[in-house]
LUMPADO-439971 format. One record per residue: residue number from 1; residue in one letter; x, y, z of N, C-alpha, C in turn. Coordinates in steps of 0.02 Angstrom, whole numbers, plus 32768, in hexadecimal, padded with zeros to 4 digits. Each point is the difference from the previous one (the first is absolute). Layout:
// LUMPADO-439971
R   nr  rest   nxx   nyy   nzz  caxx  cayy  cazz   cxx   cyy   czz
R  NUM     A     X     Y     Z     X     Y     Z     X     Y     Z
...
//
This chain:
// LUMPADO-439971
R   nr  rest   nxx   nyy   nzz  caxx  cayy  cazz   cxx   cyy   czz
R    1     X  EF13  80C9  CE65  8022  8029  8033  7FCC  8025  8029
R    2     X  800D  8002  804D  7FC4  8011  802B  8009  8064  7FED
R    3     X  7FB3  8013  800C  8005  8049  7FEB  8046  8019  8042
R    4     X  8027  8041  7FDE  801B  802B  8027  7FF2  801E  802B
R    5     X  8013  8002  804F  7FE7  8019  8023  802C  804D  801A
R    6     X  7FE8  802D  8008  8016  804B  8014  7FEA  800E  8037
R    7     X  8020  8005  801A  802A  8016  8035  800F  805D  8019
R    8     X  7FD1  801D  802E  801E  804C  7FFF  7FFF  8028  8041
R    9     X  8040  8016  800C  7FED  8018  8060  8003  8030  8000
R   10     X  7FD4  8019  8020  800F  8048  8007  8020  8020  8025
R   11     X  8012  7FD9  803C  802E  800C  8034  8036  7FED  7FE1
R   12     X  8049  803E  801D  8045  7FE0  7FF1  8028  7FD6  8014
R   13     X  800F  7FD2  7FC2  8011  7FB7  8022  8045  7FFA  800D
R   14     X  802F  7FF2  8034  802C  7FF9  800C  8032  7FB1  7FC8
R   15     X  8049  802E  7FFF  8003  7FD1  7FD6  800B  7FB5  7FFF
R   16     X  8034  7FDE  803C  7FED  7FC6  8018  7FDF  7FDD  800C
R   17     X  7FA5  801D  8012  7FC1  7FEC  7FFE  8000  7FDB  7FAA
R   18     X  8008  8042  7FCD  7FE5  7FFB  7FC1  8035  7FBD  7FEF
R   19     X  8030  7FFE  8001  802B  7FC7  7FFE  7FFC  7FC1  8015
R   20     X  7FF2  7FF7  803B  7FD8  7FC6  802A  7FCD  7FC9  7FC6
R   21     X  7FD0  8043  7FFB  7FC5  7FE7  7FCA  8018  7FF2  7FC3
R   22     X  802B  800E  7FEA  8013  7FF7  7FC5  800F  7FB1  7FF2
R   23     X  801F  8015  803B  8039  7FC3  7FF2  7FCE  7FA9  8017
R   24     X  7FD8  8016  8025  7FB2  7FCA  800E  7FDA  7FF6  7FC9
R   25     X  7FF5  803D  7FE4  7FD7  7FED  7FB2  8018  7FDF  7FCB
R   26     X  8049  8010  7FEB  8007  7FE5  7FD3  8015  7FC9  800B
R   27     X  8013  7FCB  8042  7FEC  7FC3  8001  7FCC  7FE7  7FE1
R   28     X  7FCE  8030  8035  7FA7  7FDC  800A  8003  7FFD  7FA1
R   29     X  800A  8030  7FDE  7FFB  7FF6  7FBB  8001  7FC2  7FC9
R   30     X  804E  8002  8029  802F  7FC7  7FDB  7FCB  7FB2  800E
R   31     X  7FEA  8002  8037  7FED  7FB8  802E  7FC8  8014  7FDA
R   32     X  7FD3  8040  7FDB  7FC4  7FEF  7FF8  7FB5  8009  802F
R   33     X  8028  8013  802D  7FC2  8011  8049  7FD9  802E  8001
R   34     X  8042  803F  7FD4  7FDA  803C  8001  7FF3  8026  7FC0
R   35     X  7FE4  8027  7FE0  7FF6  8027  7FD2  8053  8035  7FF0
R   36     X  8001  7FFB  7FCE  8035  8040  7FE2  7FF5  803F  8029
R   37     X  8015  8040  8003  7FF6  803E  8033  8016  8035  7FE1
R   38     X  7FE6  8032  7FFE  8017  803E  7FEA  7FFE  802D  804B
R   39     X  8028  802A  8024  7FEE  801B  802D  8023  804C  800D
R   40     X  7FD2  801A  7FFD  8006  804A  8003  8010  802B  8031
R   41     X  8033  803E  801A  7FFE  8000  803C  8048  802B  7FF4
R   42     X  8000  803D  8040  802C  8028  8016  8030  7FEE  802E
R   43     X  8038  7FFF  7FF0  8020  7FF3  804E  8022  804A  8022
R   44     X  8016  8003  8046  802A  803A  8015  803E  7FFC  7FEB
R   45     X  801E  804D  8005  802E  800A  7FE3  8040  7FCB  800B
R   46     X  8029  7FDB  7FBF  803B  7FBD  800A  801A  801D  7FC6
R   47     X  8044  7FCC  800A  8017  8005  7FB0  8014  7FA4  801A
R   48     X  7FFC  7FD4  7FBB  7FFB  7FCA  7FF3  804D  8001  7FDA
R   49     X  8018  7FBE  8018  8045  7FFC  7FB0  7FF6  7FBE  7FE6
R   50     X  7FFB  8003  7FBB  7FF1  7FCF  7FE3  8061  7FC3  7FDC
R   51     X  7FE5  7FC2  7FFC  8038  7FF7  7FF6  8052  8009  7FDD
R   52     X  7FE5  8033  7FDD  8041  802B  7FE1  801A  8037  8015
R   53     X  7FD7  8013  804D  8012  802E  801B  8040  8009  800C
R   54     X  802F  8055  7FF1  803B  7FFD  8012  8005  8024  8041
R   55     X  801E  7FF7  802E  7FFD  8033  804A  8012  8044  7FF8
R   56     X  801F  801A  7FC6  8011  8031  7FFC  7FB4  803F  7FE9
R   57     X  7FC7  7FD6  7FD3  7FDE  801B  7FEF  7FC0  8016  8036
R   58     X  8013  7FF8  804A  7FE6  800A  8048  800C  8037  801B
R   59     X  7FE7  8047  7FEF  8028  803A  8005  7FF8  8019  805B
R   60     X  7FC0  7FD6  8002  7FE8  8024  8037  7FED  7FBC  8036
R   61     X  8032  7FD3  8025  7FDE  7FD0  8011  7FE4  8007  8038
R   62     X  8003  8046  802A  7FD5  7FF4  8039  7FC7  802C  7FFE
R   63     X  7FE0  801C  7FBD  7FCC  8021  7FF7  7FCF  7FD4  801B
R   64     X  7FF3  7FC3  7FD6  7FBC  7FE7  8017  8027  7FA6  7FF8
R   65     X  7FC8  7FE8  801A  8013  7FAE  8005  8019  7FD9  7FCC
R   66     X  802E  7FDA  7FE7  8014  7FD5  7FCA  7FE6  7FBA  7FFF
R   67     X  7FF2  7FE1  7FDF  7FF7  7FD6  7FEC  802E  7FCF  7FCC
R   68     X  8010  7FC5  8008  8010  7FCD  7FD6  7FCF  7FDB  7FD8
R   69     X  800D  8005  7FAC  7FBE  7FF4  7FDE  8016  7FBC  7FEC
R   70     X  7FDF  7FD3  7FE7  800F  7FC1  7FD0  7FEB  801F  7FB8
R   71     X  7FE8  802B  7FF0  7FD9  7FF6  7FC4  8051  8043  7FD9
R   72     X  7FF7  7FEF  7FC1  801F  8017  7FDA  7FFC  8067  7FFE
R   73     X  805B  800D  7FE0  7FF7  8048  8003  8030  800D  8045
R   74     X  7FF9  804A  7FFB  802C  801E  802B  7FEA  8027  8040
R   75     X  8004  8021  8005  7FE0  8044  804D  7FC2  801A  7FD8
R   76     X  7FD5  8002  8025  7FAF  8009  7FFA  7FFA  8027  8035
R   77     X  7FC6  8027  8006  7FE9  8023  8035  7FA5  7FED  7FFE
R   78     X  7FF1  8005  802B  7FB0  7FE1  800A  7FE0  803F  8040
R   79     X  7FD5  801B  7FED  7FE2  802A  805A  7FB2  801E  7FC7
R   80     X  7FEB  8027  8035  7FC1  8018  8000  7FF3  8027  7FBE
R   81     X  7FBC  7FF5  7FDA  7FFD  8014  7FC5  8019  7FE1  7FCB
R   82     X  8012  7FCA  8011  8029  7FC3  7FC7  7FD1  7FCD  8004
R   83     X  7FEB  7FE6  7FB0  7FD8  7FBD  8017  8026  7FD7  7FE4
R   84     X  8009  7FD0  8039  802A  7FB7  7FEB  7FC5  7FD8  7FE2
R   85     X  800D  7FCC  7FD8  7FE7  7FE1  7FFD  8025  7FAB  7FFB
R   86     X  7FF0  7FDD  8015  803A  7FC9  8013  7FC8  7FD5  7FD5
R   87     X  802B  7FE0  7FDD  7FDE  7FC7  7FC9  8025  7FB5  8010
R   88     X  7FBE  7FDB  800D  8002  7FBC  8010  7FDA  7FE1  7FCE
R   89     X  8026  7FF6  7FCD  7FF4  7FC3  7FCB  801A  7FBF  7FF7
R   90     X  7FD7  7FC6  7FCE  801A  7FE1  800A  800F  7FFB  7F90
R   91     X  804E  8006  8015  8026  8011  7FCA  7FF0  7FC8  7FB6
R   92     X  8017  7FC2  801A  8000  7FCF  7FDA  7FB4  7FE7  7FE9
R   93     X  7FE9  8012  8021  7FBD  7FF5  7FD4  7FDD  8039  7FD5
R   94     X  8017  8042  7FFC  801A  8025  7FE4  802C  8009  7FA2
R   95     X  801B  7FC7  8014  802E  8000  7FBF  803A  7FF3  8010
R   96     X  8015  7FF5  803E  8048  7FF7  8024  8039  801C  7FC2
R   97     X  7FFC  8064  8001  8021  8021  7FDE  8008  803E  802D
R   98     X  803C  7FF9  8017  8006  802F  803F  800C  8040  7FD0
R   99     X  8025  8017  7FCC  8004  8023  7FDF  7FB3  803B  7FEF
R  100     X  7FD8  7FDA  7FE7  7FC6  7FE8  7FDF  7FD3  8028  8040
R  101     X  8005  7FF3  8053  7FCD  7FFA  802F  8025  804D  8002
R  102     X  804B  8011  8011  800C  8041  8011  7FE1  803D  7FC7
R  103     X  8002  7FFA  7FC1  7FE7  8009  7FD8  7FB4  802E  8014
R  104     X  7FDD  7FD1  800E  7FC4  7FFA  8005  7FE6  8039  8029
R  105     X  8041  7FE6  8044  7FEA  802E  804B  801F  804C  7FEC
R  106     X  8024  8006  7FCE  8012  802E  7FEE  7FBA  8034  7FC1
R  107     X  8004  7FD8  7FCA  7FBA  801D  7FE4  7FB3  8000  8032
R  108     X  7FFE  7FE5  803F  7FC8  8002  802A  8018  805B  8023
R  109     X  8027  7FF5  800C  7FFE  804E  8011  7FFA  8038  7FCC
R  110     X  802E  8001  7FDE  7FEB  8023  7FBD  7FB3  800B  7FE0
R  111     X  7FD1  7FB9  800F  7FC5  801F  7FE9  7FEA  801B  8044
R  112     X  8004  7FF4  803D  7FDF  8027  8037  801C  8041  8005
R  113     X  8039  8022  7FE0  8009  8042  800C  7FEE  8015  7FD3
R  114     X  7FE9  7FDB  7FC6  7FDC  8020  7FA8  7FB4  802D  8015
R  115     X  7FEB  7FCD  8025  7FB1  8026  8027  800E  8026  800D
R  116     X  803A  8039  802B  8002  8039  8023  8032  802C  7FBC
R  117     X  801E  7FF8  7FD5  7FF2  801F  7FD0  8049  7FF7  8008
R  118     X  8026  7FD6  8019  8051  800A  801B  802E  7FD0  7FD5
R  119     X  8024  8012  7FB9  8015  7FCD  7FE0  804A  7FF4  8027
R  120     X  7FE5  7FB9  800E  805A  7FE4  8026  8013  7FD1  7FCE
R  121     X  8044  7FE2  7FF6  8028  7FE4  7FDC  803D  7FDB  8010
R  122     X  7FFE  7FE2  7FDC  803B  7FB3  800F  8046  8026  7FF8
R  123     X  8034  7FFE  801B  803F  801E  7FD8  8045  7FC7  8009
R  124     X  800B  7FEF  7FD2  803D  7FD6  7FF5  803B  8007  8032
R  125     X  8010  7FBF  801F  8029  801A  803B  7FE5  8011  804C
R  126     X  7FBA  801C  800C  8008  8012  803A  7FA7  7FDA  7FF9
R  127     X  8022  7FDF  803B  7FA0  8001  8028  7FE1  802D  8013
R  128     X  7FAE  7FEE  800F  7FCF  8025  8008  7FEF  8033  7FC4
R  129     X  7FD1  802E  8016  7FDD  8025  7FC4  8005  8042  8008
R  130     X  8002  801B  7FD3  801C  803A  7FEB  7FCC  803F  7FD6
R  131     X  800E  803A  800D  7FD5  8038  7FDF  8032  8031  7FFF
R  132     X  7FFA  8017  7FD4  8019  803B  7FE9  7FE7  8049  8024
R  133     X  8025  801C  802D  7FE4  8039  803A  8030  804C  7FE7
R  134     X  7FF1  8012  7FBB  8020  8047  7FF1  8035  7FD2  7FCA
R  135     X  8049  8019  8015  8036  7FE9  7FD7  8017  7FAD  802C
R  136     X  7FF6  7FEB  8028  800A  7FD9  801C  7FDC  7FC8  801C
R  137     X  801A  7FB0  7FE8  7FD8  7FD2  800E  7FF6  7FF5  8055
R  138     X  7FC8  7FF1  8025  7FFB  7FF1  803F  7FD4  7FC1  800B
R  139     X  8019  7FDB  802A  7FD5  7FB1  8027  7FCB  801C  8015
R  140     X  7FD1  7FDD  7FD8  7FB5  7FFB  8045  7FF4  7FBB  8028
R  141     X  801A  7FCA  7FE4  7FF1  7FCC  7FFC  8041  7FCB  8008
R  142     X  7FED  7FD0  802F  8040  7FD7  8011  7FEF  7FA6  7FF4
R  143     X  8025  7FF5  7FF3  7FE2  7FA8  7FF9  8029  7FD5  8014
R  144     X  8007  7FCE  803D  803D  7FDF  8011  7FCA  7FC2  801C
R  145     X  800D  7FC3  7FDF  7FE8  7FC4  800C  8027  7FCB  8028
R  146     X  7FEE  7FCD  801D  8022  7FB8  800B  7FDA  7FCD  7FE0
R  147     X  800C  7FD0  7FE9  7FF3  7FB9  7FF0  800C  7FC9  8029
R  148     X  7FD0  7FD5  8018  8006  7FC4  8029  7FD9  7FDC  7FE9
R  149     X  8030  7FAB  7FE4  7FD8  7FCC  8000  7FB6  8034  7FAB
R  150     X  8012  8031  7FD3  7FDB  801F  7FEE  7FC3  8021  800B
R  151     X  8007  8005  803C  7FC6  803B  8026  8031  802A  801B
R  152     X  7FE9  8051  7FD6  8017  8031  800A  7FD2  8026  8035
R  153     X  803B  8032  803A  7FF0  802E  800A  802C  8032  8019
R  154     X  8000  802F  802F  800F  803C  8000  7FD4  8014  7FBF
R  155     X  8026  8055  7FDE  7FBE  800A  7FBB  8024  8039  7FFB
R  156     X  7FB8  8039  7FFE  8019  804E  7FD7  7FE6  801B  8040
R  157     X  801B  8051  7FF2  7FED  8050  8011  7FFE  8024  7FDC
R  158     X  7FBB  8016  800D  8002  8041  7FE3  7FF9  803F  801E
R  159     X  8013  804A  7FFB  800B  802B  8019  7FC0  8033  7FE2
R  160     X  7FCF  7FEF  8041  7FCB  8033  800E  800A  804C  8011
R  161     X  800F  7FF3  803A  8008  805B  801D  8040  7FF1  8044
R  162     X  8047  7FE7  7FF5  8028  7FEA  8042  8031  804B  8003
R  163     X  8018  7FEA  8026  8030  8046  8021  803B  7FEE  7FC3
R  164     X  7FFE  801B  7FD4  8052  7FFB  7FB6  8036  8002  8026
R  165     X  8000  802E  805B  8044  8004  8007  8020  7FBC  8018
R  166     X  7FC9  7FDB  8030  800D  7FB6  8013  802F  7FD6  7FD0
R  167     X  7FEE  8007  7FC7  8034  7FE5  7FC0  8056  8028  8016
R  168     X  7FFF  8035  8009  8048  801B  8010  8033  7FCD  8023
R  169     X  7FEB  7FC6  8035  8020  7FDC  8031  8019  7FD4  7FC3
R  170     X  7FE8  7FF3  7FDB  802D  7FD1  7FDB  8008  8005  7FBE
R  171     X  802E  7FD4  7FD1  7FF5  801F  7FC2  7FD5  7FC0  7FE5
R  172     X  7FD8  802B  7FF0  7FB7  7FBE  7FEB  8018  7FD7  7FB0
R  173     X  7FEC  7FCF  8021  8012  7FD6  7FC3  8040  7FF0  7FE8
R  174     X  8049  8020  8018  802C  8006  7FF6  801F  801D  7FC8
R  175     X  7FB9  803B  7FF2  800E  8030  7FC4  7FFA  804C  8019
R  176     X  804F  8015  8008  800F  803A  8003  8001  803C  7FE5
R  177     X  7FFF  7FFD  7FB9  801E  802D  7FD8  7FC1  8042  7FEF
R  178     X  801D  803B  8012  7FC5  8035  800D  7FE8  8003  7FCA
R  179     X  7FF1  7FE1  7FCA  7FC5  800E  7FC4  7FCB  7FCE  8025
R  180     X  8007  7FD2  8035  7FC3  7FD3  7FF3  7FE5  8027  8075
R  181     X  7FC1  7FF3  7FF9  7FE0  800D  8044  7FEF  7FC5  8005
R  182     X  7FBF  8024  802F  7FD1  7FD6  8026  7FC4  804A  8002
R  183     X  7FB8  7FD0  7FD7  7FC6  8036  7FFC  7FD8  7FC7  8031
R  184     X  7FB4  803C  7FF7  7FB6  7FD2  8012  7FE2  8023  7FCB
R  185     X  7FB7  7FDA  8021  7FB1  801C  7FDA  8003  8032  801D
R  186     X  800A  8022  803B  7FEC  803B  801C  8036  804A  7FD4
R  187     X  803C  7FD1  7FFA  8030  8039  7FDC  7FEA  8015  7FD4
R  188     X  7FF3  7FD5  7FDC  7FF3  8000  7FAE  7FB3  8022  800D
R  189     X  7FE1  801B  801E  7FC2  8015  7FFD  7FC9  7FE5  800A
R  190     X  8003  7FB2  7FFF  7FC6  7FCE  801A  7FF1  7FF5  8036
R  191     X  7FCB  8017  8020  7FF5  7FF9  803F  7FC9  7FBD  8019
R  192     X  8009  7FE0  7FF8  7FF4  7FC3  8013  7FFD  7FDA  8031
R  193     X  7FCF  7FEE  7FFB  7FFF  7FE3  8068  8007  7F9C  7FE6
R  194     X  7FFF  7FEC  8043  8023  7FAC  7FFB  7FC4  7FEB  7FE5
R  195     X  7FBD  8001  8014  7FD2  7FDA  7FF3  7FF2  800D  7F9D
R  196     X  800F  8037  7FF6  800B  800A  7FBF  801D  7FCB  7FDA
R  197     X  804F  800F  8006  802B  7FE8  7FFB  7FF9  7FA8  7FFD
R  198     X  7FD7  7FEA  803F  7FEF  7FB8  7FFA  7FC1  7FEB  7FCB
R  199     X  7FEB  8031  7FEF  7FCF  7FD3  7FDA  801E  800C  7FC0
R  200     X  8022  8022  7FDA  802B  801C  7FD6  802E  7FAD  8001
R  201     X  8028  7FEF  8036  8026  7FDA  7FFE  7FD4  7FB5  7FD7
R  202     X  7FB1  7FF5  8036  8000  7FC6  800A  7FDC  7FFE  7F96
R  203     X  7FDA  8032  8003  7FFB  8001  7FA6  802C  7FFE  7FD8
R  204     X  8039  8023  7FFF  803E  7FCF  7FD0  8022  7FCD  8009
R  205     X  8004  7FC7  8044  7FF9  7FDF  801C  7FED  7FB6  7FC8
R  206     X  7FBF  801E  800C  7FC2  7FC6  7FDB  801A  8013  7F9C
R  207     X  8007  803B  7FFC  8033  7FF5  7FAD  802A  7FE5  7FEB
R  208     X  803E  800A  803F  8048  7FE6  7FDD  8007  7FC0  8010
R  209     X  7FDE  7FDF  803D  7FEB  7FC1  8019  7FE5  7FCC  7FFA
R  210     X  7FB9  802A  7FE4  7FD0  7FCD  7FCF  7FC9  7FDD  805D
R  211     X  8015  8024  803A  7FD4  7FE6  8025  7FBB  8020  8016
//
């Protein structure tokens, strides 16, 4: 398998741009042309709905721009201080265990927030990752994939330093119920900048990966 290539902008990428590419790579993948991709990167303030999105969970639809997602999950929010990271693998050579790959992208974050001292956690029932913020569990972390032909992409977020109220427009994830939020590194006391954060990423990366 050709080494992984990463991918990181520093400019904010619009999301139809980031989509465009996506959706080019994981051909080029599939055909073999191009290398696997990890790509790193902020977008401006959207909210995305993933295919289980319900319309009702759209509190705010003319806050900021919507989006129609393919990749799995519900209302997401994406803007400044959030690092996406959109994962372009190629699955089946992998282990073709979609279970198995979410898994993975799930313990890949978990050890990248272990470095900053931030224990997040799996919780039965609800996607993305979770920390305990006082008496109450809160999201740092979001994970909504697609599969094609077994090259995945769309990917994760994680929540650096974004505006918490931006989450208000919708009900994220389609989990309402006031015991659970939405945190960051910056809430929780970690002040952490992206480039941090990326090398943090790309070292647990090469653990849970084996690349």
């Amino acid at each position: 398998m050709a080494q992984t290539e990463w991918r990181i902008s520093d400019l904010s990428v619009p999301y139809p741009d980031a989509v465009e590419f996506m959706e080019k790579r994981a051909a080029e993948i599939r055909a073999g042309t191009a290398p696997e991709t990890l790509w790193l990167l902020e977008h401006p303030p959207l909210y995305t709905a993933g295919t289980s999105a319900k319309a009702g969970d759209l509190l705010s639809p003319d806050r900021f721009p919507v989006y129609e997602s393919g990749r799995g999950g519900q209302f997401t929010y994406h803007g400044p201080g959030q690092r996406v990271v959109y994962v372009m693998l190629n699955v089946k050579e992998r282990g073709a265990d979609v279970r198995q790959f979410v898994h993975d992208l799930e313990e890949w974050v978990i050890r990248t927030l272990a470095r900053f001292n931030v224990t997040a956690e799996r919780r039965e029932g609800r996607v993305g990752l979770w920390v305990l913020d006082g008496v109450r569990e809160d999201k740092i972390a979001a994970i909504g994939i697609r599969l094609r032909h077994w090259v995945s992409f769309h990917g994760i977020s994680i929540n650096v330093d974004p505006d918490l109220s931006h989450f208000g427009g919708i009900v994220p994830c389609g989990i309402s119920e006031s015991a659970f939020g939405v945190t960051s590194l910056a809430k929780l006391g970690q002040m952490v900048t992206m480039a941090e954060l990326d090398i943090a990423l790309k070292a647990a990366f090469s653990e849970v990966f084996g690349d």
